[in-house]
C-alpha positions in Angstrom: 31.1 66.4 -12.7 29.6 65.7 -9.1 26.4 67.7 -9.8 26.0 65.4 -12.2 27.1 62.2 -10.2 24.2 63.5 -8.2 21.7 64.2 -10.7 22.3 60.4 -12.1 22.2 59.0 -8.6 19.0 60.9 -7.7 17.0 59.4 -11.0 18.8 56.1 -11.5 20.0 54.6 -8.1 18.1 56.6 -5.5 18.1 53.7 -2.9 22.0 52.4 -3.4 24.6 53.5 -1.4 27.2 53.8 -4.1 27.7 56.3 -7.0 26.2 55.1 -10.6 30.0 56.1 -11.7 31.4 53.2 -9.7 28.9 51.1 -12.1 30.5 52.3 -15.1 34.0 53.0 -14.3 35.5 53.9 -18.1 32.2 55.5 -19.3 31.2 57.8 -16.1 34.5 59.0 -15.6 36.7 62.5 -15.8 38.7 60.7 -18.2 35.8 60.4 -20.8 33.7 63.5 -19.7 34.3 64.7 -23.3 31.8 62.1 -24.2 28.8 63.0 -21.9 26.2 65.1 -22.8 23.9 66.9 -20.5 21.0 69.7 -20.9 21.0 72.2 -18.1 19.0 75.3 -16.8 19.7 77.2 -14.2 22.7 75.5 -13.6 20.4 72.8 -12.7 21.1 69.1 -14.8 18.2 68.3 -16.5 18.8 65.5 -19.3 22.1 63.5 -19.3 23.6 60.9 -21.8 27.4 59.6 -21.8 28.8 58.0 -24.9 31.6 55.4 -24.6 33.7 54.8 -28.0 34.9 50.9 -28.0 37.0 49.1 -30.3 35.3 45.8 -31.3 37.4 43.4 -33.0 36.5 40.3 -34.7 38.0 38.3 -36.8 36.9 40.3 -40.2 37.6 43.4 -39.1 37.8 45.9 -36.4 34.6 48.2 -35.8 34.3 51.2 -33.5 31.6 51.1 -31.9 29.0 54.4 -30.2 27.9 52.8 -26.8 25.4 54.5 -25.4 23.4 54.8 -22.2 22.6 56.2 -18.9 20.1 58.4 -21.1 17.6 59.9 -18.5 15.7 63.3 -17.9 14.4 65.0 -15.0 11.1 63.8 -13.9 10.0 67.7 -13.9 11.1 67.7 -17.4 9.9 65.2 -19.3 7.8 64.7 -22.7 9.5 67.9 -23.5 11.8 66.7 -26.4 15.1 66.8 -23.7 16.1 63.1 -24.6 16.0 63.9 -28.3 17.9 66.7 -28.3 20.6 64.6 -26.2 20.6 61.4 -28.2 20.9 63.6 -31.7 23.8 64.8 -30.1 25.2 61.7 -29.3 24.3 60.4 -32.5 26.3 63.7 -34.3 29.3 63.2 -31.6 29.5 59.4 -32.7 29.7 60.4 -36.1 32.6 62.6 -35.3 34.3 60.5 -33.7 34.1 58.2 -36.8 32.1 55.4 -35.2 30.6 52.8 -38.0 27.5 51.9 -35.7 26.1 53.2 -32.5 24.9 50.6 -29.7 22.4 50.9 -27.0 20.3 49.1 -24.4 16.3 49.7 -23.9 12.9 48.6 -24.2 11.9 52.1 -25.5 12.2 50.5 -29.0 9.4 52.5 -31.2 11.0 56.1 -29.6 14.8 54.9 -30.6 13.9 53.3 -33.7 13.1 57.3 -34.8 16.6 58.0 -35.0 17.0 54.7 -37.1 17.8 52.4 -34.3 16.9 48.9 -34.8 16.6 46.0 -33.0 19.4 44.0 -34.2 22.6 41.0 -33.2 22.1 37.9 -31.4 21.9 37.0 -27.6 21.5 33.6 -26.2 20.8 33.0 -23.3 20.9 29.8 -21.0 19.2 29.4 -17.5 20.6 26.7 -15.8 17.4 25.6 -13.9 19.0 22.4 -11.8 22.1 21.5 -10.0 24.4 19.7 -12.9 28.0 17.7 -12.2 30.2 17.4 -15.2 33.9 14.9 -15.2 36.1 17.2 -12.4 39.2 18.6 -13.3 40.3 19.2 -9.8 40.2 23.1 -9.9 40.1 25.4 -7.0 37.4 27.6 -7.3 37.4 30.8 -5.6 35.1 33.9 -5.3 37.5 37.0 -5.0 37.9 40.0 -6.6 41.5 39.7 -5.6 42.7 38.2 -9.2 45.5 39.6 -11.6 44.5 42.0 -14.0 47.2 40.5 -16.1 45.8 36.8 -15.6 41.9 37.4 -17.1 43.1 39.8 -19.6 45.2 37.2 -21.3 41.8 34.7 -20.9 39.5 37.7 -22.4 41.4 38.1 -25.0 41.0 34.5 -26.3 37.7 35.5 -27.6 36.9 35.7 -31.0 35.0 38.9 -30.5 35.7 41.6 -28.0 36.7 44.9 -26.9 40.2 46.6 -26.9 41.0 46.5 -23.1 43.8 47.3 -20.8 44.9 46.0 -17.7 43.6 49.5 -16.0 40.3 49.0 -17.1 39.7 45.8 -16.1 40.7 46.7 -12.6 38.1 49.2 -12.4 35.4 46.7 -13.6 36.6 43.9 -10.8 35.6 47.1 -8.3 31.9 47.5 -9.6 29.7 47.1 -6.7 27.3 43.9 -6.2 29.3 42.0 -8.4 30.7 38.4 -8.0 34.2 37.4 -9.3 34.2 33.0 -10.0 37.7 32.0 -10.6 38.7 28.6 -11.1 42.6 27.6 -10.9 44.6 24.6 -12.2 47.0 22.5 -10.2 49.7 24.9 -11.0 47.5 27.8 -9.3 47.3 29.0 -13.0 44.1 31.0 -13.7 42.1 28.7 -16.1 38.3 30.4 -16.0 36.7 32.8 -14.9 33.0 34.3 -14.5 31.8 37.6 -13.6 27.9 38.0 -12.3 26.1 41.2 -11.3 26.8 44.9 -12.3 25.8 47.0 -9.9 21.6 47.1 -10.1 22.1 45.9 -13.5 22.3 41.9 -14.3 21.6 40.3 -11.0 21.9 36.5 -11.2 23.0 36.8 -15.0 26.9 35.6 -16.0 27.7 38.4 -18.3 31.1 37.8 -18.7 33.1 34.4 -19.0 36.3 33.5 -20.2 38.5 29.8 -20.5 38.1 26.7 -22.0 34.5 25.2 -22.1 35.4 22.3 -20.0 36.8 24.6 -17.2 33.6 27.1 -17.6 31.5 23.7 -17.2 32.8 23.1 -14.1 33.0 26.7 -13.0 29.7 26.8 -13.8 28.5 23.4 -11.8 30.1 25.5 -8.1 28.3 28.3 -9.3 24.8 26.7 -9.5 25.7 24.4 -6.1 27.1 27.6 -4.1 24.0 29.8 -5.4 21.4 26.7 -4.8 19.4 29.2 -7.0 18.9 29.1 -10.8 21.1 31.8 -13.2 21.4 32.4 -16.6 24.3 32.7 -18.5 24.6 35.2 -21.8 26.1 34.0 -24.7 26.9 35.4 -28.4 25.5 33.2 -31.3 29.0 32.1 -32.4 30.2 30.7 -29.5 29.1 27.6 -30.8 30.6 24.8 -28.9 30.2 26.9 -25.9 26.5 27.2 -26.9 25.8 23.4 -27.3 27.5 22.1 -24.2 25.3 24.8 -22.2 22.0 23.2 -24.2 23.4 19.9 -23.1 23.2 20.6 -19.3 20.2 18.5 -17.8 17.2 21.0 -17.5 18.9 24.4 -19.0 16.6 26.5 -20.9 17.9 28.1 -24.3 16.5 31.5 -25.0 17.0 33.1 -28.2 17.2 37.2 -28.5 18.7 40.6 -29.6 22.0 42.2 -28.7 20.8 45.5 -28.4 19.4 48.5 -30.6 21.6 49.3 -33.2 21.7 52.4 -35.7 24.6 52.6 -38.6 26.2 56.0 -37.9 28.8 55.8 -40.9 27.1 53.9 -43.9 30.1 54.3 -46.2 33.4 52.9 -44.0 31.1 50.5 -43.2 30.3 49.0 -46.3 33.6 49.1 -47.6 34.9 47.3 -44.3 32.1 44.5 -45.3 33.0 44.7 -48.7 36.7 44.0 -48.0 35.4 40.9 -46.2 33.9 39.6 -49.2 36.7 40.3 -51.9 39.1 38.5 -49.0 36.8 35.3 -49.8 37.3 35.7 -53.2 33.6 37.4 -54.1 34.7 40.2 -56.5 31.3 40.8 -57.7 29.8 41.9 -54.2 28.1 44.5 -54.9 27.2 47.4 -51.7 26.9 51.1 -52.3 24.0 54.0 -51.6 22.6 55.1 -54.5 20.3 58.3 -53.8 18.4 57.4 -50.8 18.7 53.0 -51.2 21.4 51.3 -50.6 22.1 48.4 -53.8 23.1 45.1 -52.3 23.8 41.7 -54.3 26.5 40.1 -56.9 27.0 41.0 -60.4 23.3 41.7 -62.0 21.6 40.2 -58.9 20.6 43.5 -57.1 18.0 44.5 -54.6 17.6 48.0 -53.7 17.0 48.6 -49.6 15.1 52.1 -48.9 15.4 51.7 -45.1 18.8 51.4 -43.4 17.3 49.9 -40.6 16.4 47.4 -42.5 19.9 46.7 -43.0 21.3 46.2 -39.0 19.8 42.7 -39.1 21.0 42.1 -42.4 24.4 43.1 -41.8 24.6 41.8 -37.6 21.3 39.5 -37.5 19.6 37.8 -37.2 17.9 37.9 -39.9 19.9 35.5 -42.4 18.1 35.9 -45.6 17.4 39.1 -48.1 13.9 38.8 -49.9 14.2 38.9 -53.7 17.5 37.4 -54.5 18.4 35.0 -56.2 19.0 31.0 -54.2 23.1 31.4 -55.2 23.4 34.8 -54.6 21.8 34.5 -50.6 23.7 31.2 -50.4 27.3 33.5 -51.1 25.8 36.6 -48.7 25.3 34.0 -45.6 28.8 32.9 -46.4 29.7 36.1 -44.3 26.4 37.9 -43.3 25.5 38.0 -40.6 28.7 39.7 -39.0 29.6 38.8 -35.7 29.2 41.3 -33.1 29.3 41.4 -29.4 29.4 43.7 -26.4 30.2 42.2 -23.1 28.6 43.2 -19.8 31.1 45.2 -18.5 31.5 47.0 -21.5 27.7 47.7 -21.6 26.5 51.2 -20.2 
């Protein structure tokens, strides 16, 4: 386990003075060493990849979801087919572990997209350009790390979408280095917001993670941009709506419109049958969503297309793309009723 601390430290974070593990607390860790993957010679670490199984539940269903990341290969050792052979084994170990899609991070799109990943969910993005003032509530804002577990778990799990998390794992995540906690408290020195920027030597100047009531996130939000005196930019997922258009309403923000991540299904079947029971729960019994040979058949009653590609499917099933070619106008108008599925990884669940 330290020889590969090292190894990750000497190819990732060469000039930081703190261990890539302290980044990642629940995925680089002896608790979840069953879920990293490394190629060695000589007793010498040569390719590494970790794999972090997360429990994503939204209101349709629950999805377990593959994260994966901190995929890297010695510089004396590259072009050599090391990553492959360590992402196929992440990709086998995901399916093991009976995850219905696998997540990951990169701009190496056309060499992931060989094992079926696929550019896929929805990101917005807001960057709040100008100083703003919005109706004060009277909170106290404070910038600590010294906040109850307790107190932003119960706000975290107000969202719609999120991860399964513990009270543990959130207090490794408020010790990441080069992060800054935002906390705003009400009168009755109740936590009522709170806003979580930096990651380490990931997401500088970016709010990844949030959690309150709009109002209190708004003025959260206003200290953030005063204290700074610098633009940020907040991520957002697609349906957080109101959140959304109360950020596009701030004088001078900047909306920017893009991907979650790269996706790949890992367990075709469970999956469909999870999306089918979301559309016989809204009373369409004539769904239709099965694999037949290699194409998966996708439509109601007689109104079937057939999809060759399952890639094509991840923007289908988790966006963006809202529309199938080739079906019929009533048919696409009951597939958007609960296509695209909403999906989101926070920040400090991303690796």
């Amino acid at each position: 386990y330290a020889e590969i601390l090292n190894f990750l430290k000497q190819e990732l974070r060469p000039n930081t003075q703190w261990s890539v593990a302290s980044e990642y607390p629940t995925a680089l860790s002896l608790s979840n060493i069953h879920n990293i993957r490394i190629i060695t010679e000589a007793q010498k670490v040569l390719s590494h990849a970790v794999l972090k199984p997360l429990i994503v539940k939204t209101p349709q269903m629950m999805l377990k979801v593959a994260a994966i990341g901190s995929v890297v290969t010695d510089s004396g050792h590259r072009n050599q087919g090391l990553s492959r052979q360590i992402i196929a084994d992440c990709l086998l170990e995901a399916e093991r572990q009976e995850c219905d899609i696998a997540v990951l991070w990169t701009h190496l799109y056309e060499f992931y997209s060989k094992f079926g990943f696929e550019l896929g969910g929805s990101e917005i993005s807001f960057v709040i350009e100008e100083p703003f003032s919005v109706p004060s509530k009277g909170l106290k804002i404070l910038t600590t790390a010294q906040v109850s577990t307790e107190a932003i778990l119960r706000l975290f799990n107000q969202h719609s979408v999120s991860s399964v998390r513990s009270s543990e794992d959130i207090r490794k995540f408020l010790q990441i280095p080069q992060s800054k906690i935002y906390t705003a408290w009400d009168q009755k020195n109740q936590l009522v917001a709170y806003a979580i920027e930096g990651k380490g030597a990931d997401l500088t100047n970016y709010i990844h993670e949030w959690g309150g009531s709009v109002s209190d996130l708004l003025e959260l939000f206003s200290f953030i941009r005063k204290e700074k005196n610098m633009p940020f930019t907040v991520i957002s997922p697609r349906h957080a709506s109101n959140f959304n258009k109360r950020l596009s309403e701030i004088p001078g923000a900047v909306r920017n419109e893009g991907f979650l991540g790269m996706i790949k299904i890992t367990r075709p079947e469970m999956l469909f049958q999870k999306i089918i029971r979301v559309a016989r729960n809204l009373g369409h019994i004539y769904f239709v969503l099965e694999k037949k040979d290699n194409e998966v058949h996708i439509g109601f009653g007689q109104d079937i297309i057939a999809i060759a590609d399952e890639r094509d499917l991840v923007r289908i099933f988790f966006g963006p793309q809202t529309e199938i070619p080739y079906l019929k106008e009533q048919s696409a108008t009951k597939l958007n009723s609960f296509l695209p599925l909403p999906l989101w990884i926070w920040g400090w669940d991303s690796i």
